[in-house]
N, C-alpha and C positions, 0 to 999 in steps of 0.2 A: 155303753162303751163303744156300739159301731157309731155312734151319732157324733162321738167326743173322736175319731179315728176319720171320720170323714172330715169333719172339721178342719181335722190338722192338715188332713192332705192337703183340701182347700188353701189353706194358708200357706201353704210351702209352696204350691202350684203359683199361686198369687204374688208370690216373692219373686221367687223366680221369675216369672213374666216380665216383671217390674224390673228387675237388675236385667233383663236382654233390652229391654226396651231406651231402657238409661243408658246402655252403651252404644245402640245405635243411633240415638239421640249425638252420642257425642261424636260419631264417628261423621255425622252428616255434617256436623260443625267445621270441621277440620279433617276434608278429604284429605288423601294420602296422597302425597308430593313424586309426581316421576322423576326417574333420575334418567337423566342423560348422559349416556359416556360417548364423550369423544373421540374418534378416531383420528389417531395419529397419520396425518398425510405422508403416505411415499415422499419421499425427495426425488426429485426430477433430477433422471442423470440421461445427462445427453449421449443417445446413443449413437452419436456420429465418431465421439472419439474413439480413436487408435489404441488401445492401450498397451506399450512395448515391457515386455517380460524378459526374463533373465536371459531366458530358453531363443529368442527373438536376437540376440545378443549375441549368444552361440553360434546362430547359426548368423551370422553378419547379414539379416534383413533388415532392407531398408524399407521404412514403411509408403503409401502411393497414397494415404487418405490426406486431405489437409489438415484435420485436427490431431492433435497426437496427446496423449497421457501419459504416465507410469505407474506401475503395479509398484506396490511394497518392498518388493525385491530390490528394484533398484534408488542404491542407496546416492549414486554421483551419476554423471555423465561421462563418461570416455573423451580422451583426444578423438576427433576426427570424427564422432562416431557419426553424425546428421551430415557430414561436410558434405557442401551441395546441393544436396537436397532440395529440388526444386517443387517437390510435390505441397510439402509442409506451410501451412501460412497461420497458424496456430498452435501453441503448447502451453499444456499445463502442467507447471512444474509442483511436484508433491512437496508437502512436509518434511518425506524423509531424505528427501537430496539437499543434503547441502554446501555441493560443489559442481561446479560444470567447469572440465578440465579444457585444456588450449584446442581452439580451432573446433570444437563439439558441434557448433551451426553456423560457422562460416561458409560463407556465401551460399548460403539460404536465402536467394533473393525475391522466393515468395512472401517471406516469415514477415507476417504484420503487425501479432501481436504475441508477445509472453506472459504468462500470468503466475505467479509468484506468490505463494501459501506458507513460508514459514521462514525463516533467517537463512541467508545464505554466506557462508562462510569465506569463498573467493567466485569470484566472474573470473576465469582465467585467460591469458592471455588469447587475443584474437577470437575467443569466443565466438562471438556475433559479428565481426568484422566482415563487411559486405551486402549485408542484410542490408539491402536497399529500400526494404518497403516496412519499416520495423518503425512504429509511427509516436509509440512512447514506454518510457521504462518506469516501473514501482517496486521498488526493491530494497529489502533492507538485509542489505550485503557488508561485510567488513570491508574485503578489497575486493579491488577494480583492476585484471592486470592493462598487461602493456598492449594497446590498440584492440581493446574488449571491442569495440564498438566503431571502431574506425569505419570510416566510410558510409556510415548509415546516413543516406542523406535526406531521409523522409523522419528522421527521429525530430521530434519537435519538443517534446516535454519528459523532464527527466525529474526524479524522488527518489531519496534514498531513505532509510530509516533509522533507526536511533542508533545506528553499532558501526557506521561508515567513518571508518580511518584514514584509509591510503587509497588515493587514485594516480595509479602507473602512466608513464608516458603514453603518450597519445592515445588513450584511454578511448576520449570523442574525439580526436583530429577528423577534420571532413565531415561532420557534420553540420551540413551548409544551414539544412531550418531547425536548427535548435531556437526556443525560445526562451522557454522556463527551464529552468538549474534549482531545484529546491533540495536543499543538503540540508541535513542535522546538523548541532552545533559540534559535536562529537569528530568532525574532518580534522585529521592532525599533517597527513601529508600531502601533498600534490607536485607530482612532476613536470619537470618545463612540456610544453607543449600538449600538456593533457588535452586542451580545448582549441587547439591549433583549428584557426579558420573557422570558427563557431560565430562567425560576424551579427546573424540575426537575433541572438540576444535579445531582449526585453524584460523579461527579470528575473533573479537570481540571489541565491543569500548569502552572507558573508558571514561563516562559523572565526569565532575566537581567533583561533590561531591561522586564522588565513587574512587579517585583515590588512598587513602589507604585501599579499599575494593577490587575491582575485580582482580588487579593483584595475591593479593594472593588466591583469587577462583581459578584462572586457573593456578596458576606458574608450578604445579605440571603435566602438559600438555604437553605431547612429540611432539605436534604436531604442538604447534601453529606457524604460518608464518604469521599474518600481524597483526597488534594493533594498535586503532583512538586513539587520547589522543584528547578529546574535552574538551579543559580546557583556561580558560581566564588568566592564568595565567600561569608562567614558574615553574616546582616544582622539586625537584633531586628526583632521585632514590627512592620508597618506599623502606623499611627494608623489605616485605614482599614477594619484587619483585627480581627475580634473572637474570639478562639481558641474554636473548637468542641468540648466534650468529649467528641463522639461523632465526631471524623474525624483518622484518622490521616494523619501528613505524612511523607513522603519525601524527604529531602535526601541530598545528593553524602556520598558515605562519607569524604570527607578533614574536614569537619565535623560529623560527627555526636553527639563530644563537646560541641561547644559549643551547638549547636541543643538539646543535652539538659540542660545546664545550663542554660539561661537559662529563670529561673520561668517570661515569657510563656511561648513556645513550650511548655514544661512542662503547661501546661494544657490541649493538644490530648490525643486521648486515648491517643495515642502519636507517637514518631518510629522511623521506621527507615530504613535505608540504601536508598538507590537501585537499590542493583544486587541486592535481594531485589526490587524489583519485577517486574512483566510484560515491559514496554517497555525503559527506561533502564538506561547502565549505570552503575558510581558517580559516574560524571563527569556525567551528566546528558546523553548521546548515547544517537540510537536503539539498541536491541538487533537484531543483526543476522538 
């Protein structure tokens, strides 16, 4: 009995061995995989900017840094409230503003640039008027009031976005280096003199319903080289429009046969489809 006892223990010790042994067999096979987790990078916020609070508002401070922000609080911008403001030459406007009431950064003539994060509903009157060093606007605003922008005579390149309606009288007057005008097709009105003096032109898009309007703004333009026609439709020649032989036009690629047919247009000194341009695609919609 202890020989038949010894035995077994034998054989269960022996098993036993055997199954540790078989798993480290396999474990050598197929190390165990590290895992890596990655850390999620801070966002770099610049701590130069200003950030103006309700409570800043209250007490009618005006800020001395150049860069300026806004807290969540603030939902618009007040009449007057930056008027002059000589210290400022940067702002970044929030998501949740979206309205800056009349004369808010007039004659701000350090103000060089604006930066623009969500839909703005009006630019109101005289807004930025005077802003002499204000070098380009991105904005996708409904309305433009009356002389938003007058006077800026360093504004060179303008964009607006999908929801631009109405631009009020002399909106740009006086802005002597405009170059680029790129509107969505979506522009339903424009008042006389919106672009008063805007001579430097070079090129510019012609939404739907502006198409016996803005060529004659600009015909008188020695400079222009390139013009969108974002139009659902094929149309001849304006009366107002005098074809340039040094500026090529861009139309919707469903007419591009006929725009090249017709002598007028012919005499541009090309046409091509829309969706070879920058911006637009054949339909005459932003590119995304």
């Amino acid at each position: 009995m202890k020989k038949a006892s010894i035995i077994c223990a034998s054989l269960l010790l022996g098993i036993c061995l055997l199954g540790s042994c078989g798993k480290g067999a396999s474990t050598d096979k197929q190390p165990a995989q590290k895992t890596t987790v990655k850390k999620k990078k801070d966002k770099k916020v610049d701590k130069d900017i200003f950030f103006y609070t309700s409570q800043h508002r209250k007490d009618k401070f005006q800020p001395t840094e150049p860069k300026l922000g806004f807290t969540d609080q603030i939902l618009s911008i007040n009449d007057n409230e930056f008027k002059g403001n000589e210290n400022i030459q940067e702002v970044f406007v929030s998501p949740k503003i979206e309205h800056i009431a009349p004369s808010a950064f007039e004659d701000c003539k350090n103000l060089a640039e604006v930066h623009y994060s969500g839909e703005m509903k009006v630019l109101n009157d005289n807004a930025f008027r005077g802003c002499s060093s204000l070098k380009s606007l991105d904005v996708d605003v409904y309305t433009v009031g009356l002389s938003t922008y007058e006077g800026c005579s360093s504004l060179e390149s303008v964009k607006f976005g999908d929801h631009l309606w109405w631009i009020r009288e002399k909106a740009f007057a006086g802005c002597t280096s405009l170059k680029r005008l790129l509107l969505g097709i979506t522009l339903e009105k424009l008042e006389d003199d919106a672009f008063a003096g805007c001579t430097a032109m070079e090129e510019y898009a012609v939404p739907q319903a502006m198409k016996n309007r803005l060529f004659g703004v600009f015909n008188e333009c020695p400079n222009v080289k390139t013009i969108y026609i974002l139009s659902t439709e094929f149309f001849t020649v304006p009366k107002n429009c005098t074809p340039n032989p040094k500026c090529t036009i861009y139309v919707p690629d469903a007419f591009m046969k006929q725009f090249q047919g017709d002598a007028e247009w012919a005499k541009f000194a090309g046409i091509k489809p829309l969706s070879e341009s920058k911006y637009y695609t054949a339909e005459g919609f932003w590119k995304k």
